[in-house]
C-alpha positions as a printed NumPy array, in Angstrom:
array([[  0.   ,   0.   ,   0.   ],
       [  1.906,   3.717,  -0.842],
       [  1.255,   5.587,   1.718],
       [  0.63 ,   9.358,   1.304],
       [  1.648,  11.918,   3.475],
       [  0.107,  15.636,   2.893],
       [  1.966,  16.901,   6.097],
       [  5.533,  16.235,   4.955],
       [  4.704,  18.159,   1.682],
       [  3.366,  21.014,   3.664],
       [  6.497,  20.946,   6.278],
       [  8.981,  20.19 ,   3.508],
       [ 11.548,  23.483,   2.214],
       [ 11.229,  22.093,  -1.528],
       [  6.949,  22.371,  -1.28 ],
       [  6.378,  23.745,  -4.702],
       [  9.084,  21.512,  -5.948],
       [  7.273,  18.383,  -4.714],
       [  3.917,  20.007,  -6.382],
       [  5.843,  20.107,  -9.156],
       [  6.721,  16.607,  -9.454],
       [  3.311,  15.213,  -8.594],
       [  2.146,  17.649, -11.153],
       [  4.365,  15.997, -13.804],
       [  4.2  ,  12.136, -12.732],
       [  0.021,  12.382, -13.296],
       [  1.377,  13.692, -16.565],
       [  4.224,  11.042, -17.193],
       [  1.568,   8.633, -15.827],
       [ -1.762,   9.456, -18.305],
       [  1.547,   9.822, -21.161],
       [  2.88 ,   6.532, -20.89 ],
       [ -0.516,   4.939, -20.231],
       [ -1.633,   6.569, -23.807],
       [  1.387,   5.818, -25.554],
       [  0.578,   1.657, -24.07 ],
       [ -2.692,   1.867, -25.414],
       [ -2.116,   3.495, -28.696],
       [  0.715,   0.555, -28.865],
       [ -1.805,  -1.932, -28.404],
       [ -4.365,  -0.146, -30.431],
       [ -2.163,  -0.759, -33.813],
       [ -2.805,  -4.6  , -33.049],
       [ -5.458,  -6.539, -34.982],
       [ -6.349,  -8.158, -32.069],
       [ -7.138,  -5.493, -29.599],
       [ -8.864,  -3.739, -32.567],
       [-11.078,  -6.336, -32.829],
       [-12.014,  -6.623, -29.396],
       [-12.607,  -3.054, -29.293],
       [-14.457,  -2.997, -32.388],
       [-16.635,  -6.252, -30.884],
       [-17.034,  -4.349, -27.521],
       [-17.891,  -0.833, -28.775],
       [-17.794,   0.121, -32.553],
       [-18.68 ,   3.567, -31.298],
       [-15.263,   3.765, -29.334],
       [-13.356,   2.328, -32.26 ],
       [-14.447,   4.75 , -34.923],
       [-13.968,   7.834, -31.932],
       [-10.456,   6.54 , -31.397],
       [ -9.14 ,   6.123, -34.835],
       [ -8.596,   9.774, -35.932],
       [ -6.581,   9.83 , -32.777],
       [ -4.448,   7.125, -33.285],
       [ -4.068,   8.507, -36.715],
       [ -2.944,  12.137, -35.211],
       [ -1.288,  10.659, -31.951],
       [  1.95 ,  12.415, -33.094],
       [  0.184,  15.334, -32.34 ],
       [ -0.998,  14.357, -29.172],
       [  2.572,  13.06 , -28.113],
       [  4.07 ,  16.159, -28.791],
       [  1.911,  18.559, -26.653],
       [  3.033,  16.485, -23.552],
       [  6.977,  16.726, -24.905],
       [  6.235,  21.115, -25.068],
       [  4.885,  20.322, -21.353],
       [  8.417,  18.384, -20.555],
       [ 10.825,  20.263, -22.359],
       [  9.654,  23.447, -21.039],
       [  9.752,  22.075, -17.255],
       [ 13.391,  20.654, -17.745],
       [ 14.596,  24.18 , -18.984],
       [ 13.388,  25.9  , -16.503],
       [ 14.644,  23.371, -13.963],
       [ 17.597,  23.788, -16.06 ],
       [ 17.483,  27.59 , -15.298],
       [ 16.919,  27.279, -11.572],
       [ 19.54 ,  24.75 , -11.26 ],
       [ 21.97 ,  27.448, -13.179],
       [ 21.099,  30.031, -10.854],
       [ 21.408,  28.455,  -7.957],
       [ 24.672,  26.731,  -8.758],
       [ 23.505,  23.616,  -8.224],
       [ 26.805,  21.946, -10.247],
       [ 30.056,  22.644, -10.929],
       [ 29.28 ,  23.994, -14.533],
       [ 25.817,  25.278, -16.284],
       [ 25.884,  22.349, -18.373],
       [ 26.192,  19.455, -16.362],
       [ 22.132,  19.15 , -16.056],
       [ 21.526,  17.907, -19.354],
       [ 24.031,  15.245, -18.521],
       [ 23.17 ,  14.246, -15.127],
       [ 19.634,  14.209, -16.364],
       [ 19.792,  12.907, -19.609],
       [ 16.973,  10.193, -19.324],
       [ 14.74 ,  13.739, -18.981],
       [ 15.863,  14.544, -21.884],
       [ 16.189,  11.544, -24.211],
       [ 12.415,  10.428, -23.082],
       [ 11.332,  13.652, -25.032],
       [ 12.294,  12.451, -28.469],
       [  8.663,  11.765, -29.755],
       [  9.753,   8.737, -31.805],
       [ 10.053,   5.092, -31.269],
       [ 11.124,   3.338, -27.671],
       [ 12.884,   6.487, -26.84 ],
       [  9.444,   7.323, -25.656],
       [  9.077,   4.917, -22.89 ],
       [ 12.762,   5.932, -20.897],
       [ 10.226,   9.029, -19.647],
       [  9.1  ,   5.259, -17.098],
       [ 13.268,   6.434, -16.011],
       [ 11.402,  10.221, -14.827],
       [  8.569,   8.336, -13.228],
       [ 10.867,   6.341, -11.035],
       [ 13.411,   9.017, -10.155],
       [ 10.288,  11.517,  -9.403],
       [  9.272,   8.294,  -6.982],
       [ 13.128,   8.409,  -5.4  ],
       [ 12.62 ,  11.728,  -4.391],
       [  9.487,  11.662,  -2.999],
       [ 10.224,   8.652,  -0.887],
       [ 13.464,  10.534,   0.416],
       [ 11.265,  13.35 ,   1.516],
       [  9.36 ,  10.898,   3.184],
       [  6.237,  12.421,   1.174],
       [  5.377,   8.945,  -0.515],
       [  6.646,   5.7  ,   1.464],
       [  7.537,   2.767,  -0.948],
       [  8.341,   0.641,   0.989],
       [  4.897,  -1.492,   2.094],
       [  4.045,  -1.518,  -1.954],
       [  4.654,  -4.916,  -3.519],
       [  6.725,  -3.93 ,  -6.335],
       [  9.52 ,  -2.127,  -4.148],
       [  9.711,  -5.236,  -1.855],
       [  9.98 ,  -6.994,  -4.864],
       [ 12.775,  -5.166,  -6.382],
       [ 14.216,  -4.955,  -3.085],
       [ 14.845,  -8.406,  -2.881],
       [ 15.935,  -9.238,  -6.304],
       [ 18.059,  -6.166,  -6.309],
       [ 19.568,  -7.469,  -2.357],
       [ 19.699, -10.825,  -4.523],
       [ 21.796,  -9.483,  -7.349],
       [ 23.682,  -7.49 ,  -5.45 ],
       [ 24.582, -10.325,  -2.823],
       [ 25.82 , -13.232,  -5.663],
       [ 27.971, -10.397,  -7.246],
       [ 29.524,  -9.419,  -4.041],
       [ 30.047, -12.744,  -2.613],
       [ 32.035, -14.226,  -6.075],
       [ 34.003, -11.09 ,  -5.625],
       [ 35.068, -11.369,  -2.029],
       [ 35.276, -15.068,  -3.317],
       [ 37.513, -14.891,  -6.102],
       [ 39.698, -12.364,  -4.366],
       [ 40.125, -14.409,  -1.166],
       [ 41.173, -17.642,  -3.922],
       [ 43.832, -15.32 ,  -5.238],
       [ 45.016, -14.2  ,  -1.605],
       [ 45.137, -18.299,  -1.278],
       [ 47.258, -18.95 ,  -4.446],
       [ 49.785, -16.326,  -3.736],
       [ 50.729, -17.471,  -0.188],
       [ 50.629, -21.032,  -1.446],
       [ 53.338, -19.882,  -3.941],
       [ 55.193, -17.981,  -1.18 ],
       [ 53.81 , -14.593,  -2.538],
       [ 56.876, -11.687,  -2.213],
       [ 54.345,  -9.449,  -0.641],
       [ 55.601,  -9.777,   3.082],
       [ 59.236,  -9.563,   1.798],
       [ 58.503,  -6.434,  -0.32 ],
       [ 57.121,  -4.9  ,   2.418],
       [ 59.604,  -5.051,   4.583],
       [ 61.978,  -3.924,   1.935],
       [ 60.255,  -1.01 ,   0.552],
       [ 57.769,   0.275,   2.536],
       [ 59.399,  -0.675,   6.347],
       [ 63.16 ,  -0.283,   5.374],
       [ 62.775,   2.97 ,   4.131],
       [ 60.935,   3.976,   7.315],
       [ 63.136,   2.27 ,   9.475],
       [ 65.103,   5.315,  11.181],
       [ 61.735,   7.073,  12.19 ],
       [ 60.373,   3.987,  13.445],
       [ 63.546,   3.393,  15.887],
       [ 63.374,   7.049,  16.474],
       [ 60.261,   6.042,  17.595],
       [ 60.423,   3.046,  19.72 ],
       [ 63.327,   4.823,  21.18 ],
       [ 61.352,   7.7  ,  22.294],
       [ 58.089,   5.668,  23.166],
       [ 60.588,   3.722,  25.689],
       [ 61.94 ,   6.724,  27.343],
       [ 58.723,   7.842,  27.487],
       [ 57.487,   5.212,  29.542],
       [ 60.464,   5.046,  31.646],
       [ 60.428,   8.758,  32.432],
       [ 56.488,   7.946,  33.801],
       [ 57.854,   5.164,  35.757],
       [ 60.407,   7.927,  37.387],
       [ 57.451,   9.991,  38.231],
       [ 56.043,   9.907,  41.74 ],
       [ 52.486,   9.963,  40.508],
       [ 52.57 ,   8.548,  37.133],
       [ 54.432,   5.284,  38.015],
       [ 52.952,   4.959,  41.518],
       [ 50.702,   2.203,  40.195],
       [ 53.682,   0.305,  38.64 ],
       [ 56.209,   0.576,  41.431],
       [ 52.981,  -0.522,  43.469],
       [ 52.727,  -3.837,  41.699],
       [ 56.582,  -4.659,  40.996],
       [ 56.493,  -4.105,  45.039],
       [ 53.826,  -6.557,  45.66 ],
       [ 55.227,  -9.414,  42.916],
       [ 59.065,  -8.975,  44.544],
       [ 57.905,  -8.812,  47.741],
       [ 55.916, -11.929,  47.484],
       [ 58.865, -13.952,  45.848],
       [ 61.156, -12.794,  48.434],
       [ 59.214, -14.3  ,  51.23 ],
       [ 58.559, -17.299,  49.192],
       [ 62.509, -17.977,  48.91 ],
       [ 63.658, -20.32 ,  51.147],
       [ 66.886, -18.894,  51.706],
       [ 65.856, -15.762,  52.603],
       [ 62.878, -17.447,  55.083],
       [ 66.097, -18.474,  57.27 ],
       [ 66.883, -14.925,  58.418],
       [ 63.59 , -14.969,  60.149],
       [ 65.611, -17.402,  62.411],
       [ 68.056, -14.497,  63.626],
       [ 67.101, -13.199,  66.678],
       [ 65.688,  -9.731,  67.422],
       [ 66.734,  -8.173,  63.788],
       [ 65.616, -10.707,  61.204],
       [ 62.408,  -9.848,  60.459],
       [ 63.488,  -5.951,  59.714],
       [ 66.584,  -7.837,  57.681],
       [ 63.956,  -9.844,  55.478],
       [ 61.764,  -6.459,  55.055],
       [ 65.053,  -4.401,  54.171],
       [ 65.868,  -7.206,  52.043],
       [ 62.558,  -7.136,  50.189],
       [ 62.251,  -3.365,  49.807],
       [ 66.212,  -3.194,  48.463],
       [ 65.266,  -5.882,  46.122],
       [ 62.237,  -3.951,  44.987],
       [ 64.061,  -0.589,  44.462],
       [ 66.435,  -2.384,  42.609],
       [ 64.058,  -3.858,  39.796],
       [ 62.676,  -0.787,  39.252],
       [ 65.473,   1.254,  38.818],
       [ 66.875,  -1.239,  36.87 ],
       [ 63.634,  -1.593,  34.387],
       [ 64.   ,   2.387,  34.465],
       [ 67.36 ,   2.562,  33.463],
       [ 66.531,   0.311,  31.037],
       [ 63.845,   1.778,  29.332],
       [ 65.145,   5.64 ,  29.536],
       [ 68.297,   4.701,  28.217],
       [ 67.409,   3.034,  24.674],
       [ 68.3  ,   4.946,  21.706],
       [ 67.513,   4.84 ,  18.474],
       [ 70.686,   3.258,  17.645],
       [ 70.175,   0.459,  20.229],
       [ 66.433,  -0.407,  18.9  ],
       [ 68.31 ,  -0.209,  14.857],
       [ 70.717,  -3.028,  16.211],
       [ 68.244,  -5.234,  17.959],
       [ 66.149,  -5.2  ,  14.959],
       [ 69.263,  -5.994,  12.905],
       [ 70.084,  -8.431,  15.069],
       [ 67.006, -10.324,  15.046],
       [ 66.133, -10.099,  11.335],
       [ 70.139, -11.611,  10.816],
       [ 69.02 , -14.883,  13.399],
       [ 65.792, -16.562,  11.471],
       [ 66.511, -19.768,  10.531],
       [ 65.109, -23.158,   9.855],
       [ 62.902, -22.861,  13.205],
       [ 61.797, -19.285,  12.395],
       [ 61.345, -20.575,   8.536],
       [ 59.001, -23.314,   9.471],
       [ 57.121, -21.552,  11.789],
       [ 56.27 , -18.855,   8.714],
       [ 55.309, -21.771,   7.06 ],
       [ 52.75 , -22.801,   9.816],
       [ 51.412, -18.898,   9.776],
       [ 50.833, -19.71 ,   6.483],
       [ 48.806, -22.931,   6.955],
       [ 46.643, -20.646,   9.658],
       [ 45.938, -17.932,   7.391],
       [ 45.15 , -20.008,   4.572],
       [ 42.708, -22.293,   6.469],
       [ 41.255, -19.063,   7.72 ],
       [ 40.559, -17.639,   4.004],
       [ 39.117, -21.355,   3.235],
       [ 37.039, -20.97 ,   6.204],
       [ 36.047, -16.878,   5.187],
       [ 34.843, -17.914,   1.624],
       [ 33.097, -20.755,   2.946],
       [ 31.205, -18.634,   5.041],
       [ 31.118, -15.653,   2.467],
       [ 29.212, -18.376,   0.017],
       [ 26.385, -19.101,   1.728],
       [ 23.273, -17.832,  -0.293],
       [ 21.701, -16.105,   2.73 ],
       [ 18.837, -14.908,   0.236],
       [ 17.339, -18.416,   0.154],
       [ 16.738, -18.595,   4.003],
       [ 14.069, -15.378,   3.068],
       [ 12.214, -17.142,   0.332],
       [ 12.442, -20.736,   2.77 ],
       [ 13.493, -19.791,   6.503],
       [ 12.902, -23.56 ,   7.137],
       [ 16.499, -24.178,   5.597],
       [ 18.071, -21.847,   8.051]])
């Protein structure tokens, strides 16, 4: 059912606009309706029903059909003369880049004017775009009519087989290449991380120092020094060793507590220094350093990333392939 609603065209900005366009879709409406029936009319067959139904009508239709041209073309003055002056406002507003792009961007307009042959019936092209604007202003909703949920669904159909061979086939070529050992990761490293590499250990570097300058801080790295307290402080009275100065009279527990707090102090100074002293030159060696040490371990476990990401693209298009479309026309086969 299209539902109608009188106060969105009163509330709407583009009012006489949207009179416009119901003006001219009657008009496209009783045009294309004509031009059907004048179709059918050159038919012996409808002819002779008509002529078997109502002679009268027959002989009142023929000089018609005979001047239809005629006809036609007072309908085309109608819709030439409201695309130029849409033309004009569009101009004068500045609707486009450039005064001519109108004819272009609404060429169907214009093309469903030529009073000959099937060029006639692209004005069905005005009808549906003067539809699309209606329903965006909410002045007409499609949407409960049974040929928009039909479209709807064989256009979602359409567009869902397309889209899933697509994500399909390009998945199958992601497959092949890392099957082959694809160059992709090498290049890259190569070109795209190599050239990069002095701002990203200028980077790293910095992030580091960053981080141990917070540490450093008393309120910043309170909640760290916090927890390296608790975790050393816990493993020192968990060490057996250090249990047995409990067993010195009068000062071993403050010796175990001194203990535990030097301890402490020490890891996090020692994770401080650690972190506020890397350079960029440091970070440039480690990564040397570990790109020069991959061997046949580090080669075969690439090889079992592989493996993982390819079974995960078999499992993706697996997934990407199932016709969810069918599950609307049968649910029972969800």
């Amino acid at each position: 059912m299209l539902n109608f609603s009188l106060k969105r065209l009163r509330e709407s900005h583009e009012g006489p606009w949207l009179f416009l366009d119901l003006l001219m879709l009657g008009l496209l409406m009783i045009n294309l309706a004509l031009l059907l029936f004048d179709a059918l009319y050159d038919t012996e067959l409808v002819r002779g029903g008509l002529n078997s139904l109502s002679p009268a009508l027959l002989d009142w239709y023929r000089p018609i059909n005979a001047n239809f041209i005629l006809i036609d073309l007072i309908f085309v003055s109608i819709f030439l003369a409201e695309f130029c002056f849409r033309w004009a406002v569009a101009v004068y507003r500045k609707t486009y880049l450039r005064w001519y792009f109108y004819p272009f961007i609404h060429w169907y307009d214009l093309v469903g004017c030529i009073p000959v042959g099937g060029a006639r019936f692209l004005r069905l092209l005005r009808i549906i775009s003067i539809l699309h604007r209606l329903h965006k202003y909410q002045i007409i909703d499609l949407r409960d009519t049974a040929p928009f949920r039909f479209f709807a669904f064989y256009y979602g159909v359409l567009i869902e087989e397309l889209s899933d061979r697509i994500v399909a086939k390009v998945l199958t070529d992601a497959q092949e290449d890392l099957r082959r050992g694809s160059p992709l990761l090498d290049e890259i490293g190569n070109k795209v991380l190599a050239a990069r590499r002095p701002v990203l250990c200028r980077w790293l570097a910095s992030l580091a120092q960053h981080y141990g300058h917070s540490i450093q801080d008393p309120t910043l790295g309170q909640v760290l020094r916090a927890h390296v307290q608790q975790s050393v402080g816990r493993a020192v009275r968990e060490n057996r060793q250090v249990n047995n100065l409990r067993l010195v009279p009068v000062v071993g527990s403050s010796l175990e507590k001194m203990l535990e707090n030097a301890v402490a102090d020490i890891v996090i100074q020692s994770f401080t220094n650690l972190l506020t002293e890397v350079t960029p030159e440091k970070v440039d060696g480690l990564i040397s350093y570990g790109l020069a040490a991959t061997g046949a371990e580090e080669a075969a476990l690439d090889q079992e990333a592989i493996a993982v990401l390819d079974e995960c693209l078999e499992l993706l298009k697996s997934h990407v392939s199932q016709q969810r479309w069918k599950t609307v026309l049968n649910p029972e086969t969800d």
